[in-house]
Residue frames as qw, qx, qy, qz and C-alpha x, y, z in Angstrom:
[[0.193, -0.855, -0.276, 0.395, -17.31, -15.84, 19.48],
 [0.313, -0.304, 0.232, 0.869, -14.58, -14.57, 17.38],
 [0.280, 0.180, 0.677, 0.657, -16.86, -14.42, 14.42],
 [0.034, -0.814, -0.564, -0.132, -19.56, -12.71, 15.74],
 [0.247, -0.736, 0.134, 0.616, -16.78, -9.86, 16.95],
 [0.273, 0.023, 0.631, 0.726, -15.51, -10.28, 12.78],
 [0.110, 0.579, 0.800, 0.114, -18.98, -9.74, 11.99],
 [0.314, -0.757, -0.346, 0.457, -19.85, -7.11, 14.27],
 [0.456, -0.467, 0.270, 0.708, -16.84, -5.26, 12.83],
 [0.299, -0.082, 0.637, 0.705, -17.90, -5.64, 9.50],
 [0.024, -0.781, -0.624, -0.011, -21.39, -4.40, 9.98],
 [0.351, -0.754, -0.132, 0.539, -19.98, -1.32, 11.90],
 [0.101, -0.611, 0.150, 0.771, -18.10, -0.30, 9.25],
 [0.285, 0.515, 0.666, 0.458, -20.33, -0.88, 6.52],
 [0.012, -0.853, -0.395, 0.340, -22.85, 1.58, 7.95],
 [0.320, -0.488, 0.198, 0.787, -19.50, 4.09, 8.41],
 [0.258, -0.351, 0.585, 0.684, -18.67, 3.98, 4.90],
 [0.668, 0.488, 0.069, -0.557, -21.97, 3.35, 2.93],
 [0.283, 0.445, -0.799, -0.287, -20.41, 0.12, 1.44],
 [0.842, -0.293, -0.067, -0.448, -21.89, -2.76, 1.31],
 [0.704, -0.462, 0.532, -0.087, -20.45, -5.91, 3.53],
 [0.929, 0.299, 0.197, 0.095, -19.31, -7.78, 0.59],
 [0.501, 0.758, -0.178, 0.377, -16.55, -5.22, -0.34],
 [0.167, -0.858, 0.374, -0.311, -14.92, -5.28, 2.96],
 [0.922, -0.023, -0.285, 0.261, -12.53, -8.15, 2.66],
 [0.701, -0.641, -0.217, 0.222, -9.94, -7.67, 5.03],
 [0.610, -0.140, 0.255, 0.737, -7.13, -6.42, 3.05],
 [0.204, 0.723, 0.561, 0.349, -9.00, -3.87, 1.84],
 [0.160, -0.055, -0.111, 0.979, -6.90, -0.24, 2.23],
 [0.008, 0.801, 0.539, -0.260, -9.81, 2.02, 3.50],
 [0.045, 0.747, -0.164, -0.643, -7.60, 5.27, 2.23],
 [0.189, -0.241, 0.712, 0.632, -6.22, 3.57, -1.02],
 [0.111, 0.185, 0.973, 0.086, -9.30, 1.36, -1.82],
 [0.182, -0.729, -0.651, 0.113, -12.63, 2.97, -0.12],
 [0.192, 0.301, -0.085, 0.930, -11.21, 6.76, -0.47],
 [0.536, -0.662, -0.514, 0.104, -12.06, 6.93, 3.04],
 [0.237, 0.623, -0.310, 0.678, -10.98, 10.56, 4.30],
 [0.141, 0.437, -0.455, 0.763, -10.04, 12.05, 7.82],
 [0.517, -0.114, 0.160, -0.833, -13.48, 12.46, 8.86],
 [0.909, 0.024, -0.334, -0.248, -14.97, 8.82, 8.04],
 [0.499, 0.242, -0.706, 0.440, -11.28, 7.39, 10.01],
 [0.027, 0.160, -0.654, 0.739, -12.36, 9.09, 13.17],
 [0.676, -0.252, 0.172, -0.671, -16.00, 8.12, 13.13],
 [0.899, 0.076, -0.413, -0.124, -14.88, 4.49, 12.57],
 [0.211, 0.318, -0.609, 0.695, -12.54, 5.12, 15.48],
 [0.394, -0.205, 0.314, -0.839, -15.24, 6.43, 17.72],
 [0.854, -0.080, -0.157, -0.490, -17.80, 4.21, 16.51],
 [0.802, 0.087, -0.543, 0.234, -15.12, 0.97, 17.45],
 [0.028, 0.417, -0.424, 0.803, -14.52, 3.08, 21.14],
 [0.592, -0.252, 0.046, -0.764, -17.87, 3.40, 21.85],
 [0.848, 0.022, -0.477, -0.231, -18.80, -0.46, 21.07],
 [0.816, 0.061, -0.472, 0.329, -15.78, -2.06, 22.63],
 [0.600, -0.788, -0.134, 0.019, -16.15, 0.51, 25.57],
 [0.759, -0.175, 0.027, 0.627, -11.79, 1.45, 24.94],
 [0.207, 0.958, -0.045, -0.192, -9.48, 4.30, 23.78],
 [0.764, 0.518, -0.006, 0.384, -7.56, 3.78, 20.67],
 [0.317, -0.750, 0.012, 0.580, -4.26, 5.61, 21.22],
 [0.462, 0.784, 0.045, -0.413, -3.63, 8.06, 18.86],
 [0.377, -0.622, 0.684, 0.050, -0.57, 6.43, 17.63],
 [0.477, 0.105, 0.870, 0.063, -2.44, 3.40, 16.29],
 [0.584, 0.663, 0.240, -0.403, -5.14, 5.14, 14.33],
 [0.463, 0.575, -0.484, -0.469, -2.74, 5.35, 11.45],
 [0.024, -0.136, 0.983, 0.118, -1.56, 1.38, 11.49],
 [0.402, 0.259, 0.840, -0.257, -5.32, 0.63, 10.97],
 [0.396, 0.461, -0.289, -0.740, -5.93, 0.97, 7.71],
 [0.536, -0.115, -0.628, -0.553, -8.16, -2.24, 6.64],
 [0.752, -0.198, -0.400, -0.486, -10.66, -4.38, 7.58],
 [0.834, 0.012, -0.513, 0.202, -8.14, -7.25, 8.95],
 [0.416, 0.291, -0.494, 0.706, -5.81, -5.09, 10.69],
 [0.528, -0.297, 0.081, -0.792, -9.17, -3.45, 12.62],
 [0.938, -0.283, -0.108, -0.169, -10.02, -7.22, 13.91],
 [0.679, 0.111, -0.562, 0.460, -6.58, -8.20, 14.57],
 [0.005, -0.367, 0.401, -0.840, -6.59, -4.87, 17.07],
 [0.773, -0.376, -0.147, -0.489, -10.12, -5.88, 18.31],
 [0.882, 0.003, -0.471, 0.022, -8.92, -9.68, 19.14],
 [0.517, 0.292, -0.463, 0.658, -6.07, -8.15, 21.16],
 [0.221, -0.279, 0.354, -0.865, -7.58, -5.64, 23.37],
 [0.719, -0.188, 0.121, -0.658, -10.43, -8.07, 24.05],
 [0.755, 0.112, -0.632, 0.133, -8.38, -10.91, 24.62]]
């Protein structure tokens, strides 16, 4: 099950970002890497809300800044 939540994840924000799935390895810095601005952060926020039915606090939004760190948060709240 985890992998189909890894998956999931990594589908979701392909879409986001117009990248394909191959380029989001996990360690992958979305601001450094994927010059992902403001606007792209909070629909990949929303769009991970919506899905998983939660509400980031704001607080966290910055400490998620790849791929990995965006499943590690997943794993947790849906553990």
């Amino acid at each position: 099950m985890i992998n189909n939540i890894e998956d999931e994840i990594r589908e979701m924000v392909s879409k986001i970002l117009e990248v394909p799935v191959e380029e989001l390895a996990p360690g992958v810095d979305f601001f450094k890497d994927l010059n992902v601005d403001s606007l792209k952060a909070i629909e990949i926020v929303a769009a991970f809300e919506k899905k998983y039915r939660i509400i980031v606090p704001e607080d966290d939004i910055p400490k998620i800044r790849n791929l990995g760190q965006l499943i590690e948060y997943t794993k947790n709240i849906t553990s």
